[in-house]
C-alpha positions in Angstrom: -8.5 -2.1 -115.6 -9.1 -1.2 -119.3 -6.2 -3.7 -120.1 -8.7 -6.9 -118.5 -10.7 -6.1 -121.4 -8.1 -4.8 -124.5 -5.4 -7.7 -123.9 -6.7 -9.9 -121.3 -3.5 -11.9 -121.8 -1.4 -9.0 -120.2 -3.4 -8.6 -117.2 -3.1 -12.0 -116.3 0.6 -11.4 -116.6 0.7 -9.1 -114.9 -1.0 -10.2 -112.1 1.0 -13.6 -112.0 4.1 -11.5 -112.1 2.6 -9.5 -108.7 1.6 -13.0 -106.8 5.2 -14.1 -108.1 6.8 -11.5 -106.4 4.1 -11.1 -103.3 5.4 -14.8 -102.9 8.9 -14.5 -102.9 8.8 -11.1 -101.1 6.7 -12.7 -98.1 8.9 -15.6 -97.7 12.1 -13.5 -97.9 11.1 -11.1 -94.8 9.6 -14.2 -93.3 12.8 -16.0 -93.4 14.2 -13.0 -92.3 12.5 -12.6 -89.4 12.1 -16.2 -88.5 8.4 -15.9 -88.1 5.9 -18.4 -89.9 3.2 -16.9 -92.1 0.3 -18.0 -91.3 -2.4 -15.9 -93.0 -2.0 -12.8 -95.7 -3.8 -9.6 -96.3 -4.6 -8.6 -99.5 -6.5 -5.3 -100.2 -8.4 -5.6 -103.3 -10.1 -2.1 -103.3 -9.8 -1.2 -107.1 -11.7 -4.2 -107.1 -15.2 -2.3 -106.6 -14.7 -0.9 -109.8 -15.0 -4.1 -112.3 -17.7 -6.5 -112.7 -18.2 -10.1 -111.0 -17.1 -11.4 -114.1 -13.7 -9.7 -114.3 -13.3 -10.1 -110.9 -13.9 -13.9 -111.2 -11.4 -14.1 -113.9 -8.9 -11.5 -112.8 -9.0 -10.8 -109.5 -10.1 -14.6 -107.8 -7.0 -17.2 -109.4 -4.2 -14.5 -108.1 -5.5 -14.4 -104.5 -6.2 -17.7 -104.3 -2.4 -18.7 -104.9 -2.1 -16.7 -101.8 -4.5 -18.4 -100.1 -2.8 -21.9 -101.2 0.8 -20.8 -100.3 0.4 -19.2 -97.4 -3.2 -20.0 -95.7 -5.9 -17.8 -94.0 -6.5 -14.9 -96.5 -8.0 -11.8 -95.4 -9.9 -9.5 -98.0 -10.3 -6.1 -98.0 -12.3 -4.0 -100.1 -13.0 -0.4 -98.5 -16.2 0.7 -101.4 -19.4 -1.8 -101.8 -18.7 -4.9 -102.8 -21.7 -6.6 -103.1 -21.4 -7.5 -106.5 -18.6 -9.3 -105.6 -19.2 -11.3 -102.4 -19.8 -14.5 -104.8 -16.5 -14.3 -106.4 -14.8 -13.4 -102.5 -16.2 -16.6 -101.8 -14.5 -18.2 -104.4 -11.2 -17.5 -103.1 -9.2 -20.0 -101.1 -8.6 -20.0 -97.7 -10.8 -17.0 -97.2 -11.3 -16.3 -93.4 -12.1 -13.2 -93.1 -13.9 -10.2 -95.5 -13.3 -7.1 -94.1 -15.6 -4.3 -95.9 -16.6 -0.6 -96.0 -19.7 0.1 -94.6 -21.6 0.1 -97.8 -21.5 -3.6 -98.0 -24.2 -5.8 -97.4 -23.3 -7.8 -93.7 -26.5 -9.9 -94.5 -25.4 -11.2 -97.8 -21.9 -12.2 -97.1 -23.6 -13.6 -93.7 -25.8 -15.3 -95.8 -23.6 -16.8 -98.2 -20.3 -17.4 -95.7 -22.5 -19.0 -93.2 -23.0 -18.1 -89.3 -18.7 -18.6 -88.5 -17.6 -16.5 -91.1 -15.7 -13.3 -89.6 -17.0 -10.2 -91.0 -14.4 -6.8 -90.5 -16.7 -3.8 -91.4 -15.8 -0.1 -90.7 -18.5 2.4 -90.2 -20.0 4.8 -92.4 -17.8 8.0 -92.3 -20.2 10.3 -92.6 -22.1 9.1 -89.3 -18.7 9.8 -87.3 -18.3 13.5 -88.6 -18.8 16.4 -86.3 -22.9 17.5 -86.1 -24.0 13.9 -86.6 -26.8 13.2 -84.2 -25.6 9.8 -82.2 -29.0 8.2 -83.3 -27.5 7.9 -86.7 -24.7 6.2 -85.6 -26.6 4.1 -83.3 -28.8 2.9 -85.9 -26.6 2.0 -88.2 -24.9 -0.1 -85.3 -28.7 -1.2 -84.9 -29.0 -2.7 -88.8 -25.4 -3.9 -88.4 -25.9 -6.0 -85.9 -28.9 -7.1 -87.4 -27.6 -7.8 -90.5 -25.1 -10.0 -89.0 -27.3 -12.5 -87.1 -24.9 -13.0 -84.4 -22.1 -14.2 -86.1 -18.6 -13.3 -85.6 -17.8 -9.3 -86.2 -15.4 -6.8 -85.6 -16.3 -2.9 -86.0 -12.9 -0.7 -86.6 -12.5 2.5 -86.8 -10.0 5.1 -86.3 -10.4 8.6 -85.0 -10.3 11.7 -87.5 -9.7 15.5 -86.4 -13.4 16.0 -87.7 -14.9 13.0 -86.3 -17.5 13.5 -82.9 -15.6 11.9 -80.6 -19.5 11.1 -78.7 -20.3 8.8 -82.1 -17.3 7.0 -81.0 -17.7 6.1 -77.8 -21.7 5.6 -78.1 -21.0 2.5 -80.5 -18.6 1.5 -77.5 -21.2 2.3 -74.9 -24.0 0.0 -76.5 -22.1 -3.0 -77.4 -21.3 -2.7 -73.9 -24.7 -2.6 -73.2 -25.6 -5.2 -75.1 -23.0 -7.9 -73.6 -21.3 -7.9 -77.2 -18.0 -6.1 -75.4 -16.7 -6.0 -72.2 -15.0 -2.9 -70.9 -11.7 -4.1 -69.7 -7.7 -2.7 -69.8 -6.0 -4.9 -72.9 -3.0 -5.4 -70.7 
């Protein structure tokens, strides 16, 4: 990071040579496999810790070139990212902006539109052990506000120190609330 601002030149260099080798390395194992890509991850969560401006500069072009080779680009950044929703917007062939809990669902609805698919995780520290369920419910609650409707997907995974009851009550009122249906996935 310090190198984006003591010899820009470098980073970008370094950042082509990635995407150079993100390219090749993806169409290898594609060939491979014989499978087409059709979309790419990319998890950008140093990104949290630069400005919009570096991130613009830095961060945007690489992904992009993604984005153009290989199409549907999925972003993740785990810390709040708010400051840089406008330069995630930037990026080509971004589908989906999947985000820590920190991050704001109403701005990137606002700025991605009502389509948009928005990944968001929930706040740890509302799924730890001793954690009231009405925390966790109303942070569901603001969510789901937040996103007006649009499309979203809550993910989570299940720690040793986690109350297991948080869990399942997010299950239980997007159940509720027609958002899920309870059904085998085979």
């Amino acid at each position: 990071m310090i190198i984006m601002m003591s010899d820009p030149e470098l980073a970008h260099a370094i950042h082509q040579w990635i995407v150079d080798a993100y390219k090749i390395l993806i169409n290898h194992f594609s060939s491979l496999a014989r499978l087409p890509v059709t979309s790419v991850h990319v998890g950008e969560c140093s990104g949290t810790m630069i400005s919009e401006d570096l991130f613009e500069e830095f961060i945007v072009p690489y992904i992009s070139q993604l984005g153009d080779q290989f199409g549907a680009v999925r972003i993740h950044s785990c810390g709040i990212s708010d400051h840089l929703i406008t330069g995630m917007s930037h990026i080509k062939n971004l589908k989906i902006i999947d985000t820590g809990s920190g991050t704001s669902i109403a701005k990137i609805r606002k700025l991605m539109g009502p389509e948009f698919v928005i990944h968001i995780a929930p706040p740890m520290e509302l799924m730890m052990e001793n954690v009231p369920v009405l925390d966790i419910l109303g942070w569901l609650d603001r969510t789901l506000l937040d996103n007006e409707g649009g499309p979203l997907q809550i993910a989570y995974h299940i720690e040793p120190d986690y109350e297991i009851r948080n869990c399942l009550a997010m299950h239980d009122e997007l159940e509720r609330r027609g958002l899920i249906e309870n059904k085998r996935l085979y």
